[in-house]
Steps between C-alpha positions, in 0.01 A plus 500: 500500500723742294613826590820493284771316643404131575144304457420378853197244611303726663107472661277679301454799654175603256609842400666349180746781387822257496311216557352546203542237212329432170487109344485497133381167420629502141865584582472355816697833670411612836587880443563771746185737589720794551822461322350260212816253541443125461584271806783271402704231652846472515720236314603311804091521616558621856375850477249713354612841341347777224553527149414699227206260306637284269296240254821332456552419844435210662588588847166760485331202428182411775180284504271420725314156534167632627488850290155609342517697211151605492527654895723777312342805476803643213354825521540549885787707621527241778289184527 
């Protein structure tokens, strides 16, 4: 969840809105619904914060073992 000021480990509470994320597979960014900032991790890799997107970061870096391309619907506004 992102509202913001930190990101926070939240339940999904289904109504999306800050909750909201979109995986890009090919830059492997998880990117903000609302504000469109990338999820990053710090350098010391004890907290999760925003950033403005960056392909030259690595700390906005994410992948994810069991994801499924082809479950995408890339024309959705939210899967």
């Amino acid at each position: 969840d992102y509202a913001g000021d930190d990101v926070i480990l939240y339940p999904c509470h289904g109504s999306k809105g800050n909750q909201y994320w979109q995986y890009d597979h090919d830059t492997n960014t998880l990117k903000h619904g609302a504000s469109k900032w990338c999820l990053a991790i710090n350098s010391k890799k004890d907290k999760l914060l925003m950033e403005e997107c960056n392909a030259e970061q690595p700390r906005q870096r994410w992948r994810f073992q069991t994801f499924n391309p082809s479950k995408v619907d890339k024309d959705s506004e939210y899967p």
